[in-house]
C-alpha positions as CSV (number, residue, x, y, z in Angstrom):
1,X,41.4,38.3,21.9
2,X,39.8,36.3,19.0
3,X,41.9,34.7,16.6
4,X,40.5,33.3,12.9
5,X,42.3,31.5,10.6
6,X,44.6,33.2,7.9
7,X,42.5,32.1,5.0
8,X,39.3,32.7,6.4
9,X,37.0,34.4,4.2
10,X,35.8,37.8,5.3
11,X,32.4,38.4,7.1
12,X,31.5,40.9,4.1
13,X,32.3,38.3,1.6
14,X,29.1,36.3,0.2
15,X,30.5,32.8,-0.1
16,X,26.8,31.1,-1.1
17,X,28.0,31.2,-5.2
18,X,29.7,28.4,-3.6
19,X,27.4,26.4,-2.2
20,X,25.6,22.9,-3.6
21,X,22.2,23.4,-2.9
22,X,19.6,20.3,-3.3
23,X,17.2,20.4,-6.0
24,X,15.3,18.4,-3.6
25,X,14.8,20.1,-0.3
26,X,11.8,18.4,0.6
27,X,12.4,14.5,0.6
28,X,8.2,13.8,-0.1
29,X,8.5,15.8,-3.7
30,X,12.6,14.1,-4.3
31,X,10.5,10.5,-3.9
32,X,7.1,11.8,-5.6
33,X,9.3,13.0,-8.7
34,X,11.3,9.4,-8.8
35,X,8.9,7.5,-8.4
36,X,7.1,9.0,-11.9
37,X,10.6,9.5,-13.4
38,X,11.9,5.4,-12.4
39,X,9.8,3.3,-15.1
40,X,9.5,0.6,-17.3
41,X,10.0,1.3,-21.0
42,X,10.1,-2.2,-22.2
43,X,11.4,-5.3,-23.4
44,X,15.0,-5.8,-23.3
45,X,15.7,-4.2,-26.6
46,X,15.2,-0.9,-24.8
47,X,12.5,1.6,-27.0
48,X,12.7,-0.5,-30.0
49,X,9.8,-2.1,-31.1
50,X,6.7,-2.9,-29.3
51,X,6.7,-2.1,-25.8
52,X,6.3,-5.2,-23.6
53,X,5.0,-5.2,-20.2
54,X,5.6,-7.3,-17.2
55,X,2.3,-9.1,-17.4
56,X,2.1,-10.1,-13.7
57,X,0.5,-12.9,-13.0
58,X,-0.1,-16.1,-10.3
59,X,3.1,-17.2,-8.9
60,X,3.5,-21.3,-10.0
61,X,3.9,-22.1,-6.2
62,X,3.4,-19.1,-4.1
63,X,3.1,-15.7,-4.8
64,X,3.0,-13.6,-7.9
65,X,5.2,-13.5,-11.4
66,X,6.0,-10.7,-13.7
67,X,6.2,-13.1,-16.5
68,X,8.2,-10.8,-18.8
69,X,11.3,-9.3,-18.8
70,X,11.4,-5.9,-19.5
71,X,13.8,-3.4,-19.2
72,X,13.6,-0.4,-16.9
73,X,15.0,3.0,-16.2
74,X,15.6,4.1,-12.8
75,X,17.5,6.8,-12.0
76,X,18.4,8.0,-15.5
77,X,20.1,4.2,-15.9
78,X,19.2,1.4,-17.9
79,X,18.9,-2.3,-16.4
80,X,17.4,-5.3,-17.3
81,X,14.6,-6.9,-14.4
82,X,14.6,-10.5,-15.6
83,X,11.2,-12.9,-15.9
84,X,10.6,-13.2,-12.2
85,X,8.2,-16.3,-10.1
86,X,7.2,-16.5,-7.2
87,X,7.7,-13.3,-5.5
88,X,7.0,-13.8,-1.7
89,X,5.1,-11.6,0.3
90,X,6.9,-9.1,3.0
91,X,5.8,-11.5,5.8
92,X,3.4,-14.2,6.7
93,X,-0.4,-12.9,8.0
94,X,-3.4,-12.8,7.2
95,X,-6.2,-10.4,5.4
96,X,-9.1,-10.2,7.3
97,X,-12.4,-11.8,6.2
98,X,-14.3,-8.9,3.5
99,X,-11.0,-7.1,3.0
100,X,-9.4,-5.7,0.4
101,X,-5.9,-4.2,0.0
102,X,-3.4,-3.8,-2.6
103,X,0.3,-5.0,-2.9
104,X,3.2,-3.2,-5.2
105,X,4.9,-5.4,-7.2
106,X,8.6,-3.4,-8.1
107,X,12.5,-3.9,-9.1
108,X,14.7,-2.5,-6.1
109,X,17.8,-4.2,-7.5
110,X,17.1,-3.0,-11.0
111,X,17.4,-6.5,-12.1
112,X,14.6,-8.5,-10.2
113,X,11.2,-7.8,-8.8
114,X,9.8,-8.0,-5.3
115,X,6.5,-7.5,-3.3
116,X,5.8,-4.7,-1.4
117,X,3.1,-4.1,1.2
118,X,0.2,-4.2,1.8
119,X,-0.9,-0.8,1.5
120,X,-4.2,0.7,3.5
121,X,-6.1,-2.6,4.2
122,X,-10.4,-1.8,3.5
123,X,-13.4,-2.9,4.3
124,X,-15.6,-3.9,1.8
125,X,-18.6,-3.3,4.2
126,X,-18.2,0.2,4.2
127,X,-18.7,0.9,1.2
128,X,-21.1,0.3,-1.3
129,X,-19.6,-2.4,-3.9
130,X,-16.2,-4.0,-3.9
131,X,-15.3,-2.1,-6.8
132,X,-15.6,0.9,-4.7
133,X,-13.8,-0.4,-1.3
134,X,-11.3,-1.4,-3.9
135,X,-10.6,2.1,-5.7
136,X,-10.3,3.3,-1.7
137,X,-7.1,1.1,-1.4
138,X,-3.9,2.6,-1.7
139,X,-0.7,1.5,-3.1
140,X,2.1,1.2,-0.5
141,X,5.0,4.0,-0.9
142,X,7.5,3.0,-3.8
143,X,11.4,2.1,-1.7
144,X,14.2,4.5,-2.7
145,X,15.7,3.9,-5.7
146,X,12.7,1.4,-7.1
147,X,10.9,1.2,-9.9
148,X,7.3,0.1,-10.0
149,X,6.4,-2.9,-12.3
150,X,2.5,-3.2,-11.1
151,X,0.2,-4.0,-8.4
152,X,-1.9,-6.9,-7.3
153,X,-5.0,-5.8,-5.7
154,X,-6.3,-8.7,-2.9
155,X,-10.0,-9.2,-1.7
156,X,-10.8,-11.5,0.6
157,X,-14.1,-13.4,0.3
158,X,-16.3,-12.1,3.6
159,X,-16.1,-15.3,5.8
160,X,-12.7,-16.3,4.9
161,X,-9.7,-14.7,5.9
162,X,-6.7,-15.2,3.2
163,X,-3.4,-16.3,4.4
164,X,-0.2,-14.5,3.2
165,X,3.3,-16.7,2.9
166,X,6.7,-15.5,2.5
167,X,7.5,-19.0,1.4
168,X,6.5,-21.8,-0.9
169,X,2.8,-22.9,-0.4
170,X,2.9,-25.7,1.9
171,X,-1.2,-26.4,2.4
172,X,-4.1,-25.2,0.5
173,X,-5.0,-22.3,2.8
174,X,-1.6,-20.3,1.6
175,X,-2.6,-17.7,-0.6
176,X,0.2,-17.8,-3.0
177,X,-1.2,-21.5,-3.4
178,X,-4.7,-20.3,-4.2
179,X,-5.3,-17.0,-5.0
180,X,-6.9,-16.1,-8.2
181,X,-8.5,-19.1,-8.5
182,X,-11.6,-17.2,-7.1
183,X,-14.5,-19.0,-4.7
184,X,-13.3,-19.6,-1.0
185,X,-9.9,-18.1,-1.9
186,X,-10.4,-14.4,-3.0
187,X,-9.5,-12.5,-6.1
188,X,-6.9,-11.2,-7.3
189,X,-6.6,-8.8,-10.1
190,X,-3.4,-7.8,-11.5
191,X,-2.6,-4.2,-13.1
192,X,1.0,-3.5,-14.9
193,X,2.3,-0.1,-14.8
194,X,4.8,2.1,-16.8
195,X,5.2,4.5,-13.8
196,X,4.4,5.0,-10.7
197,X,0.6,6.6,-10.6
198,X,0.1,10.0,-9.6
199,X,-3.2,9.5,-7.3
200,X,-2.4,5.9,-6.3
């Protein structure tokens, strides 16, 4: 005999009124959507005045630097990402002589910034100008919860590879040390964001 419990509700009852459904049931469209929605919207005065971007830069010893504070929305709340310097890479490596990739620069703390990356490395031989290897780089996926401050995109001269540190410079060959200075090291050029980009 099959029992059931005194308050259970009855099969011909539609209990689903009931129910929390996700707004997001497929996670790729929850992220796509935050990652437009999480953005910068300023200094730290909020939407007052002119807006003020991070202005990424060179880190002083290693690295790069948003060199402004601005203040960000992520997740419908308001923080402050503070004036950040040398912002190590993920991990130490290399990029491979004639490549060129692109790194995410982005608050996951909501008040400091961090490097994320690399995204698809490229070869510049493929195609037919660096500008064009360069606009085949994508950026790498923006963490849960983050909010995108910009992106550094790195080419690497063809017969020198560059070296990535996680840590402060410690010869000339580190590329927080040298890049952007151009020649021998590579390039770097530096793009701020207000979003996230929607073919990135």
């Amino acid at each position: 005999m099959a029992y059931k419990k005194f308050d259970e509700a009855s099969e011909k009852v539609n209990a689903s009124k009931y129910d929390v459904n996700d707004a997001f049931p497929v996670e790729a469209m929850r992220r796509a959507l935050q990652g437009i929605s999480n953005r910068v919207i300023g200094g730290t005065n909020g939407t007052q005045g002119p807006l003020i971007s991070p202005t990424l830069a060179l880190g002083t010893t290693c690295g790069f630097k948003n060199t402004n504070a601005v203040s960000i929305i992520t997740n419908g709340v308001l923080t402050a990402v503070a004036a950040c310097d040398n912002r190590y890479f993920p991990k130490q490596g290399t990029l491979g002589t004639n490549k060129v990739t692109k790194f995410l620069i982005c608050s996951k703390d909501g008040t400091s910034s961090t490097v994320i990356g690399p995204g698809n490395i490229v070869d510049k031989g493929d195609y037919a100008s660096a500008t064009l290897a360069a606009a085949a780089c994508k950026l790498p996926d923006l963490p849960d919860g983050a909010c995108p401050l910009g992106y550094v995109t790195l080419s690497a001269p063809a017969a020198t590879v560059l070296v990535l540190t996680d840590g402060a410079a410690t010869a000339a060959a580190d590329l927080g040390y040298v890049i952007g200075t151009g020649g021998t090291a590579g390039t770097a050029t530096y793009t701020n964001l207000w979003g996230m980009p929607f073919d990135a």
